[in-house]
N, C-alpha and C positions, 0 to 999 in steps of 0.2 A: 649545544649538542655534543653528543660523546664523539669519539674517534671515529666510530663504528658508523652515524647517524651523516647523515648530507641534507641539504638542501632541495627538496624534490620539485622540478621547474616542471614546467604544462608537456614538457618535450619526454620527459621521463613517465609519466601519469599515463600518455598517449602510447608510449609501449608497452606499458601494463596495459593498457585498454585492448591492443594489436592480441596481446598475449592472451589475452580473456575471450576475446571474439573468434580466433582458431580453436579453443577447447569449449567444447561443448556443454552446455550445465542446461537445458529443458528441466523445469522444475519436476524434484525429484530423483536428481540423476545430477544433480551438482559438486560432485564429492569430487574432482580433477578441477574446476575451477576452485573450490574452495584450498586445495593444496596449491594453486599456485600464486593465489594471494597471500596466504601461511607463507610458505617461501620467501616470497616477496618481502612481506613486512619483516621476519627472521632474519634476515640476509642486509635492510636496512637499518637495524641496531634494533626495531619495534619487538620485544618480547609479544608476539600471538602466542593464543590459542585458540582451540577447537571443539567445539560441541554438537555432534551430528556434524552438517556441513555448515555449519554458521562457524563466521572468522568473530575473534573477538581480540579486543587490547584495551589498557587504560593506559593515559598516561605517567609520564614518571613522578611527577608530584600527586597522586593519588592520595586523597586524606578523604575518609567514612566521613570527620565532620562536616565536611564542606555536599553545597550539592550537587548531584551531576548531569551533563550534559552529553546524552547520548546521541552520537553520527550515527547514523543508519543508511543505508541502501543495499540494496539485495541485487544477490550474483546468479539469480534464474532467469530463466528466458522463457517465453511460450514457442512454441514448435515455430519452425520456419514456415511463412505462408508457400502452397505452391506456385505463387506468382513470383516467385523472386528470380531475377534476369541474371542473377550471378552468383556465386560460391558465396552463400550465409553465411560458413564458417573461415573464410577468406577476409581478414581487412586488409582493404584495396583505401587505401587512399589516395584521391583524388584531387587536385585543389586546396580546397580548406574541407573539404568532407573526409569523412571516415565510414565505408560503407561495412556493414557486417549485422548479422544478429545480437543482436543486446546493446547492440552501441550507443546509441539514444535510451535503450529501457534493459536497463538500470545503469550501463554500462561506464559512461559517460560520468554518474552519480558517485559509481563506487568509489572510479581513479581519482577524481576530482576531493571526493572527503578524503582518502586515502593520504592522496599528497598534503590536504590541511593539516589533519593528527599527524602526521611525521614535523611536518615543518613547526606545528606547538608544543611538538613533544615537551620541552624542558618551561615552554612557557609559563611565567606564575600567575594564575586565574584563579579569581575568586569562586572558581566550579573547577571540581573534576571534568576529563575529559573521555568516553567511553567510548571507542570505534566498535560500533556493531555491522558487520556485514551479514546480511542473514540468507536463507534459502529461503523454499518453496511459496514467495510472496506471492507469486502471480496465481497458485491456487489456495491461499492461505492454509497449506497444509501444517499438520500437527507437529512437523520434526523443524519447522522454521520458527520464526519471533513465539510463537507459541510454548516453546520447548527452550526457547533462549532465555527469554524473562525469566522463567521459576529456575533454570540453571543458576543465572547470574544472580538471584535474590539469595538462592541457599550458601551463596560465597559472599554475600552481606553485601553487591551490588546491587542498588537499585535505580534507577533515572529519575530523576527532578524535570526531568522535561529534555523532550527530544525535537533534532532537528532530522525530517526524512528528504533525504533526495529522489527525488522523481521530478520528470524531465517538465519542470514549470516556467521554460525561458528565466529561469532565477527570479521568477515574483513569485512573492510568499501564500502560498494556499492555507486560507486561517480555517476552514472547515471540509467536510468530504461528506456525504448520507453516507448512511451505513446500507444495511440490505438483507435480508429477510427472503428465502424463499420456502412459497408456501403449496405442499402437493395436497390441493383439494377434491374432494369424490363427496358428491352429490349419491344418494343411495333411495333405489322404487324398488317397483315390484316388475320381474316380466310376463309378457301377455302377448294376444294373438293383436297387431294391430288394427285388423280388421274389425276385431270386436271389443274396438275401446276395454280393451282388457289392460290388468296392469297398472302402475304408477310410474309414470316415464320419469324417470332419472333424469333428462336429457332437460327437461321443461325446468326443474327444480333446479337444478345449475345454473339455467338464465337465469331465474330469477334473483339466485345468488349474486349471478356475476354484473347484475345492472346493479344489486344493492353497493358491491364490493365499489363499482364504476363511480355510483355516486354517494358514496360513503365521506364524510366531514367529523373528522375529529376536532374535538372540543381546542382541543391547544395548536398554536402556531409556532415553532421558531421563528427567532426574531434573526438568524441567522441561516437557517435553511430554509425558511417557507412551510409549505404545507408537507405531509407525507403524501410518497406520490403510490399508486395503488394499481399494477396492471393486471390483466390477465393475457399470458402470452402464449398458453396451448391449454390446448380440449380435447375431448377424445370421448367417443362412447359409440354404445350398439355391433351390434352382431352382424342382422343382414337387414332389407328393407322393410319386413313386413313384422319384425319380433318389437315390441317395445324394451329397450333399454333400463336392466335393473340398473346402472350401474355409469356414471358420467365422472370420467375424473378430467381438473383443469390445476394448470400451474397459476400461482400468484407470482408475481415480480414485485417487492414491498419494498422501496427507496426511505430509511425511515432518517429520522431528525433526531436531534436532543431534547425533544420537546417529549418524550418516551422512551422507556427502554423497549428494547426488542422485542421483552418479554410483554412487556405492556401493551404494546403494539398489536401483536399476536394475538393477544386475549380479546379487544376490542373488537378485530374483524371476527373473531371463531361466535363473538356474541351477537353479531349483527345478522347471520345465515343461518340456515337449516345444514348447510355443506358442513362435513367433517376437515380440516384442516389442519395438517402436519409440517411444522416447520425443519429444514431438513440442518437449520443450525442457527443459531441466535450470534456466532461470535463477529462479524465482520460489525459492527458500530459505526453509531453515529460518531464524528470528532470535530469538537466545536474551543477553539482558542480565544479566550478573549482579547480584545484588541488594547486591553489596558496591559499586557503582561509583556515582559520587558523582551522578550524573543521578538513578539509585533514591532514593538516601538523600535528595536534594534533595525530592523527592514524598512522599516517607516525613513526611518533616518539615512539608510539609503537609496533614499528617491524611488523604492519600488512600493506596489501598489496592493493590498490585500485584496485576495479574491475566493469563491470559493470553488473550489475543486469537482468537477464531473466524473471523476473518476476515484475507484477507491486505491488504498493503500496499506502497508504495516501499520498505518496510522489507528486502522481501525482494532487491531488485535493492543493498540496500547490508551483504554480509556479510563489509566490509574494518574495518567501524568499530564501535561501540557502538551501538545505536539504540532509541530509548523512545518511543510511540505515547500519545499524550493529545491533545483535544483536545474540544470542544464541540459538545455534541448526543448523539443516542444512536444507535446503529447500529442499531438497528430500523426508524430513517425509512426509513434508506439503500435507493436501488431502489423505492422504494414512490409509488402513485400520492399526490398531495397529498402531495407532499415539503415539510415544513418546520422551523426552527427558532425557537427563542425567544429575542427581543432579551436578554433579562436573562442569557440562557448567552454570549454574545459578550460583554457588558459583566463577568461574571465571571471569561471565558476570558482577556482584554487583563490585568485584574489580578491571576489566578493564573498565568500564563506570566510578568509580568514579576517577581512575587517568586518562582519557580520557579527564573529564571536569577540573582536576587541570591543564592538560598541554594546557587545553584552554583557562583557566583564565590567564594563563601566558602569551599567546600569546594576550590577550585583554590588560593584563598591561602593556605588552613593547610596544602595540599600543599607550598607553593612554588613552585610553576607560572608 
């Protein structure tokens, strides 16, 4: 390490975390947490930078040939629930807890890779090392990982395969469905209902939504299962006595690797009379195989592959490999009295950084 550079211990991690949880970043509105992990890293010997509010770094052995392994976790939060019994933007530490918004999601993820990339700064690994901290995940908006990737591709960075933190008790999530919503409208004619007048819109829509209900695509993931297919609002008619031209219903589409999104879409728009508009294709399916040397690296630490109920930046990255682990449990996540436990970040610092040793090792016996 340089003059400049230290040792960053779970105790140091946790007051960047203290620091993080008083400044406010609700996705989209992240730009004062992202300066004071900038600071941070700046202040630690880490050359950041900045793109929108995404924190970015490589490390100091940085070589194009080699290839790279991008840290990720994201500095937004979703709004404070109004159950919460004490100041969100307050970390109160308690015990071994640490109560606050984001502290568990992402919170907990960010400090934890944070202090890894510092403490491998100088390390020599057979991969580059790319700390990305990104914004607006939790609504996968356009100015977060969306707007990060083509930044960092146009500077001849590109990832080989990423590790994301999100709060997995540190076992390794080797897949997540992607997701798909779909605003459907059912289209008649209207009439006096009295005089069976009309083409009830309303009628045409069930029928749709039993086809959608018990709809069986041809392929299965061998890793996700089947796509799952809801309808979770409807809406239609005037008053009681007019026949309804006009019935619109949401689809909720959980889709697999077993299709693209686009594919997916197409499938149900052919199976109904209903008009169906999808309001974005990019959240994806993300499926790791368990032969690739990030698994086996987790394997080897006695943790367990599983797949993910929840989505992530994982699914805005389906150019590379990507593996979801990371400190805390996903049950805090969203929940009033959000918090985590100091002794899971002091855990997380030391299984993340034997994580990447038992990867480098799998990159050397490749030759890489």
């Amino acid at each position: 390490m340089t003059a400049e550079q230290q040792y960053i211990t779970s105790e140091a991690a946790i007051d960047l975390l203290c620091e993080l949880i008083a400044t406010p970043s609700v996705s989209r509105d992240e730009s004062a947490a992202a300066t004071v992990v900038f600071d941070w890293l700046n202040s630690h010997g880490i050359t950041a930078n900045r793109h929108n509010n995404n924190v970015w770094a490589v490390h100091s052995h940085f070589d194009h040939k080699k290839p790279t392994l991008m840290l990720n976790a994201h500095l937004d939060t979703v709004k404070p629930s109004p159950s919460y019994t004490r100041n969100p933007f307050d970390a109160t530490r308690i015990d071994d807890r640490i109560y606050g918004l984001g502290s568990n999601d992402d919170g907990g993820s960010v400090v934890s890779l944070v202090a890894t990339f510092c403490n491998l700064q100088n390390a020599q690994l057979p991969f580059n090392l790319l700390l990305a901290l990104s914004s607006e995940e939790e609504v996968s908006g356009e100015n977060g990982m969306r707007s990060l990737l083509p930044h960092l591709s146009s500077l001849g960075i590109k990832p080989n395969m990423a590790l994301v933190g999100e709060p997995t008790a540190m076992q390794p999530a080797i897949a997540e469905r992607g997701l798909i919503v779909l605003d459907g409208e059912a289209k008649g004619a209207t009439g006096h209902a009295a005089r069976n007048e009309g083409i009830n819109a309303l009628y045409i829509a069930l029928d749709d939504i039993n086809t959608l209900r018990n709809l069986q695509f041809d392929r299965t993931s061998p890793t996700l299962g089947d796509i799952k297919v809801t309808v979770t609002q409807i809406e239609a008619g005037r008053q009681h006595n007019v026949v309804p031209e006009s019935c619109r219903f949401v689809v909720d589409v959980r889709t697999t690797d077993a299709y693209t999104n686009e594919q997916t879409h197409k499938i149900l728009s052919a199976a109904i009379k209903s008009q169906l508009n999808a309001r974005s294709y990019r959240i994806r399916a993300s499926v790791i195989e368990e032969s690739h040397p990030m698994v086996k690296a987790a394997i080897e630490q006695g943790k367990t592959p599983f797949v993910s109920p929840t989505t992530s930046d994982m699914a805005l990255m389906p150019d590379f490999p990507t593996l979801k682990m990371g400190p805390g449990e996903s049950s805090r996540s969203h929940q009033a009295d959000e918090y985590i436990l100091e002794s899971e970040i002091e855990q997380a610092i030391d299984s993340y950084a034997d994580f990447i040793n038992r990867l480098a090792k799998h990159y050397s016996n490749r030759g890489n």
